[in-house]
C-alpha positions as CSV (number, residue, x, y, z in Angstrom):
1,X,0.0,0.0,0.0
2,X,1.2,3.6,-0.6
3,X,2.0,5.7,1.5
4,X,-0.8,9.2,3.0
5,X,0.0,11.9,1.5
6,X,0.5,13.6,5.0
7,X,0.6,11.9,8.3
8,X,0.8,13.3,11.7
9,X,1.3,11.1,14.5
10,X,1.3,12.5,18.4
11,X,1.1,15.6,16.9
12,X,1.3,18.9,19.6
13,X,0.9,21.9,18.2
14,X,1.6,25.6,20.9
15,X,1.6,29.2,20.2
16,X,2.7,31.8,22.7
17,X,1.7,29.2,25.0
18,X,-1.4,28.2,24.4
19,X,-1.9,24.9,23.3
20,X,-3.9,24.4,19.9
21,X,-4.2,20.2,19.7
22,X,-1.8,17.8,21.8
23,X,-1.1,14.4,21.1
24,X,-3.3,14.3,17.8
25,X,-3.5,11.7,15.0
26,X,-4.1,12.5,11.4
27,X,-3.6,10.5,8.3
28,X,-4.8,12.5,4.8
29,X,-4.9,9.9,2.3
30,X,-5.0,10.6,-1.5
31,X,-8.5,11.8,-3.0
32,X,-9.7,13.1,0.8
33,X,-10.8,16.6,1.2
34,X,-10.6,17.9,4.9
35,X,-11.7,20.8,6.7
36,X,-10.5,22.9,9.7
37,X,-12.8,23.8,11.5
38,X,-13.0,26.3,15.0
39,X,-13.6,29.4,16.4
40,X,-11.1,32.8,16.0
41,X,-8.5,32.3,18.0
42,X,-8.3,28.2,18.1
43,X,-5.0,27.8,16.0
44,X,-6.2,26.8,12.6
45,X,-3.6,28.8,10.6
46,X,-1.0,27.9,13.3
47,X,-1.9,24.1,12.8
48,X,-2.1,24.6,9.0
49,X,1.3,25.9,9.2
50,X,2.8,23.9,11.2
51,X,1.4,20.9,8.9
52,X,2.8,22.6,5.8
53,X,6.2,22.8,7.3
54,X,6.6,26.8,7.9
55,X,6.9,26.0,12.2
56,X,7.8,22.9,14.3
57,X,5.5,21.6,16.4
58,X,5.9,21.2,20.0
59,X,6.3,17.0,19.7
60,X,5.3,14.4,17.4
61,X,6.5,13.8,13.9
62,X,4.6,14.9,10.6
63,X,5.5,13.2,7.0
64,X,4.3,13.7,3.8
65,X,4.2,10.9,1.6
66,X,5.9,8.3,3.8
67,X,8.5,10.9,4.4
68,X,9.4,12.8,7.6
69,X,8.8,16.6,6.9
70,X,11.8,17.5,9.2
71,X,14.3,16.3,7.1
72,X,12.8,16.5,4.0
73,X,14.2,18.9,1.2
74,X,12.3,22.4,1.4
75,X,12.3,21.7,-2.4
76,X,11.0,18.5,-2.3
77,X,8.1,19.7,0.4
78,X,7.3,22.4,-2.7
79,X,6.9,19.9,-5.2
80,X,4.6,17.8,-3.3
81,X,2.7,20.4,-1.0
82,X,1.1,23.4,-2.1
83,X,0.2,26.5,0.5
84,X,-2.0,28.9,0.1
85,X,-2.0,31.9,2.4
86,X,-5.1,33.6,4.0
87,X,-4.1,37.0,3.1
88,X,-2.4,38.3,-0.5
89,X,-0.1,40.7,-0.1
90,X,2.2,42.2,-2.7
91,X,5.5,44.4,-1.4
92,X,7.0,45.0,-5.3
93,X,5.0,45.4,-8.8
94,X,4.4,42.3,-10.8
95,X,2.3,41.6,-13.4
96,X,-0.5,38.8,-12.9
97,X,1.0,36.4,-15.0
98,X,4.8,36.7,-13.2
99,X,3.1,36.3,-10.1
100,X,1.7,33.3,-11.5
101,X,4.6,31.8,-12.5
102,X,6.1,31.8,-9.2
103,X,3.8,28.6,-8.9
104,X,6.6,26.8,-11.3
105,X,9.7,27.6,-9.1
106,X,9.4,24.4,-7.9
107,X,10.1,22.5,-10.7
108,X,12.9,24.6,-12.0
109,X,16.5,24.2,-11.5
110,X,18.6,27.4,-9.4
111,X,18.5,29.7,-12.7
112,X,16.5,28.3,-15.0
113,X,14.0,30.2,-16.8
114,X,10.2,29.3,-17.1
115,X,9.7,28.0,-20.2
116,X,7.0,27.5,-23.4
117,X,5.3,24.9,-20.7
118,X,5.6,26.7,-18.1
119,X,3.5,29.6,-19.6
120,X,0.9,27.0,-20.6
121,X,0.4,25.5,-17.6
122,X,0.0,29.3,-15.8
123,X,-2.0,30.3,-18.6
124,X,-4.4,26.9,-18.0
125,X,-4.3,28.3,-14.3
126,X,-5.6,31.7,-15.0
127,X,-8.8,30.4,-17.3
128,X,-8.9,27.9,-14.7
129,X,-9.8,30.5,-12.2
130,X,-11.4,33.1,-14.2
131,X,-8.5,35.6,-15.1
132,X,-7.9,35.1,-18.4
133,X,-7.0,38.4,-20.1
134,X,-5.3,39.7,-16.9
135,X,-1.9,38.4,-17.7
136,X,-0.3,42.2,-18.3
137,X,-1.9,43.6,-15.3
138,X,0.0,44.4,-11.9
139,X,-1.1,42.5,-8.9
140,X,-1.3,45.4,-7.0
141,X,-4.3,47.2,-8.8
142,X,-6.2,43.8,-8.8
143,X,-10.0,43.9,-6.4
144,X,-9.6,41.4,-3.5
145,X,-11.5,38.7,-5.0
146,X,-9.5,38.9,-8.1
147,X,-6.1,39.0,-6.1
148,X,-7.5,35.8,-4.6
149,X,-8.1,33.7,-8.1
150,X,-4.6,34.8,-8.7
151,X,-3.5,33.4,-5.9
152,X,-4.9,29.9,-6.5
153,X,-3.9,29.7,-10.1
154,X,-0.7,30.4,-8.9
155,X,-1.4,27.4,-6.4
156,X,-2.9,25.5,-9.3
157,X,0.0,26.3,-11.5
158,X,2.6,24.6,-8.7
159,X,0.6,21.4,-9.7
160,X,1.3,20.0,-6.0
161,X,0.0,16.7,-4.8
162,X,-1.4,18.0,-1.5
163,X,-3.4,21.3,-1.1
164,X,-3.1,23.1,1.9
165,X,-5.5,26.1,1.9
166,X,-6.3,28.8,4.4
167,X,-9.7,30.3,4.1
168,X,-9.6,29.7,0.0
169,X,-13.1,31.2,-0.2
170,X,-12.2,34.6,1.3
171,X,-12.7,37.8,-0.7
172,X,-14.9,35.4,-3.6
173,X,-18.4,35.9,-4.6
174,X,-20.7,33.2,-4.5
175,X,-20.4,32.2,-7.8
176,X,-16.3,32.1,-7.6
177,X,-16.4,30.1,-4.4
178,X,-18.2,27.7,-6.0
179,X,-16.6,27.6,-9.2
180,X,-13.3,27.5,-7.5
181,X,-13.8,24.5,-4.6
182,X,-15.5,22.7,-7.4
183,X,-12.7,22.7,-9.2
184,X,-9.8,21.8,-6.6
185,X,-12.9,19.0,-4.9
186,X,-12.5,17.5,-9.0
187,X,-8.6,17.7,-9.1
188,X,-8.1,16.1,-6.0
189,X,-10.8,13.0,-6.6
190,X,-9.6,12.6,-9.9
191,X,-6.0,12.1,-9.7
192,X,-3.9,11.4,-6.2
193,X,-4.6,14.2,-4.6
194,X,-6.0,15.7,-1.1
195,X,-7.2,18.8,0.1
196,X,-7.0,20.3,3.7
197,X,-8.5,23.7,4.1
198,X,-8.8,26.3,6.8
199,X,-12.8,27.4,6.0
200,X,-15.3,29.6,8.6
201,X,-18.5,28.9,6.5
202,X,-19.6,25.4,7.8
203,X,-21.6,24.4,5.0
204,X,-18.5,24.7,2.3
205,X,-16.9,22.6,4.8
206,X,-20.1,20.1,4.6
207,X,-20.4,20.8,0.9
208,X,-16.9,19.6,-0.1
209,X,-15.2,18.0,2.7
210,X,-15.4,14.0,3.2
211,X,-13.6,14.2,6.9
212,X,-13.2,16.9,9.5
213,X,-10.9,18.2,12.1
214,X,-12.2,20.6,14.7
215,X,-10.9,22.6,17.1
216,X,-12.0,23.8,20.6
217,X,-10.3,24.7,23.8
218,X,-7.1,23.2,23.2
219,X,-8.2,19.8,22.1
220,X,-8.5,18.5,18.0
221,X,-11.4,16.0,17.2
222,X,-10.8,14.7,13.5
223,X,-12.8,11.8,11.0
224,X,-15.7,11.6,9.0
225,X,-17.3,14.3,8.3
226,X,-20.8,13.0,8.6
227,X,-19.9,12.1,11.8
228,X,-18.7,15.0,13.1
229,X,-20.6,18.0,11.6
230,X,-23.8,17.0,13.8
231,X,-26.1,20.5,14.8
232,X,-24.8,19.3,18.4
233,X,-21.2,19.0,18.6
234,X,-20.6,22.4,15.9
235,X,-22.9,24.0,18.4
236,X,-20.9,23.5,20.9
237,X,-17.9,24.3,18.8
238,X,-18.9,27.6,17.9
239,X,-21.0,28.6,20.7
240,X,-24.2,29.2,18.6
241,X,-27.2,26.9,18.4
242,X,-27.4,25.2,15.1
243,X,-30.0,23.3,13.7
244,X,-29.3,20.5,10.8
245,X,-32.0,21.4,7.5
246,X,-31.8,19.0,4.6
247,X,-30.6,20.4,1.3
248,X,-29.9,18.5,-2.3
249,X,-26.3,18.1,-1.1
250,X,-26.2,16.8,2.0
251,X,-27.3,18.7,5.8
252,X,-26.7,22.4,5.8
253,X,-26.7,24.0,9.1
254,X,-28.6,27.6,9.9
255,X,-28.7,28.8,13.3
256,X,-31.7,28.0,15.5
C-alpha cells in the first residue's frame, strides 16, 4: 500500500503558550478533502502551518508521503505540497501572470527560466480561475477577489500533490467560491490528490469536505465528516445553536 499523502502522528501543536491540539493523530490519504474547523482564535492557521512545514510543532513527527517533513528537502516539500495563504499581499509590482509563475519555481533548476510549458500550464491556471485576459496587469491594482483567483492559479500552476488552503473562499463571490472549490474537490478525486483547508462557513466545509478536524479549547477532534458535523457537537464548537435542515447536497446548518 502507498503511503498518506500527510501523516501526523502525536502531533502537539503551541503558540505563545497556548496549546492548539496535543497528542493528535491524522492521516490524509489521496482523493480526501478535509476541513479545519474552529472558532477565532483556536490555532487553525498555526496548525495549518505547522502541517505545511513553515513552524515545528511542540512534539510528534509529521511526513508527507511516507517521508518525515523535518528532514525533507524544502524543495521537495514544494513539489509535493502546495500553500496557500489567507491573506495576498504584494510588497514589489508584478504583473499577474509573473506572479503566477512563481507557482513553477518548484520544478525549476537554481537559474532556469520558465519555459513554453511553463506559460501554458499558468496560462491553463488563470482560465482555470477566471482571469484570463489579466496576464499584463499588476497585482497590486487587482480587487480582493480577483487577487485571490490569482492566488490559486498560482497554487494550481505549482501542480502539488497536496493542497493546503487557508480560508480559499475569502474575498470570492458566491459564484467564484463555487466555481473554484468545485474545481480543486475535481482535481483532488480525480488524480492522487488531497485537500486540507482552513474554512469559517460550515456548509462549504459540509459541501466539499469528506472528513473533519475541529478545534475547541485546546483539544482537536478529526474523521468523517458526517460524523462530526452534527447540529450538536458544531454548536458547541462555535458557541451558537445550530440546527441540521436538509438540502440536495447533504445537511446544511442555519442557526436556530
Amino acid at each position: 500500500m502507498s503511503a498518506p499523502l500527510l501523516a501526523a502522528r502525536g502531533l502537539t501543536v503551541t503558540i505563545a503558550g497556548i496549546r492548539v491540539c496535543s497528542g493528535l493523530d491524522l492521516t490524509v490519504e489521496p482523493g480526501q478533502c478535509w476541513a479545519i474547523l474552529g472558532r477565532n482564535g483556536t490555532g487553525k492557521t498555526t496548525l495549518l502551518h505547522t502541517l505545511s512545514g513553515l513552524r515545528r510543532p511542540a512534539a510528534g513527527t509529521i511526513e508527507i508521503l511516507g517521508r518525515p517533513l523535518a528532514v525533507t528537502s524544502r524543495r521537495d516539500i514544494a513539489r509535493l505540497r502546495g500553500l496557500l495563504a489567507q491573506d495576498d499581499s504584494d510588497a514589489f509590482p508584478a504583473t499577474v501572470l509573473e506572479t503566477v509563475l512563481i507557482g513553477r519555481h518548484p520544478h525549476l533548476s537554481r537559474w532556469q527560466l520558465e519555459g513554453a510549458e511553463d506559460l501554458r500550464i499558468a496560462r491553463d491556471a488563470l482560465a482555470a480561475t477566471d482571469m484570463t485576459g489579466t496576464e499584463a496587469r499588476d497585482v497590486r491594482t487587482l480587487s480582493g477577489g480577483e487577487r485571490r483567483r490569482v492566488a490559486l492559479a498560482a497554487l494550481l500552476a505549482q501542480q502539488p500533490q497536496l493542497f493546503l488552503l487557508d480560508e480559499p473562499s475569502s474575498h470570492l463571490d458566491l459564484a467564484h467560491q463555487f466555481a473554484l472549490l468545485d474545481r480543486l474537490a475535481e482535481a483532488v478525486r480525480r488524480g492522487a490528490k488531497a485537500l486540507v483547508m482552513v474554512v469559517h462557513d460550515i456548509n462549504l466545509a459540509t459541501r466539499y469536505c469528506d472528513h473533519a478536524l475541529l478545534l475547541a479549547d485546546g483539544a482537536a477532534l478529526a474523521g468523517p465528516a458526517p460524523e462530526l458535523l452534527r447540529a450538536e457537537r458544531l454548536s458547541a464548537v462555535f458557541g451558537v445553536e445550530l440546527k441540521a435542515v436538509e438540502g440536495p447536497r447533504g445537511s446544511l446548518f442555519v442557526p436556530q
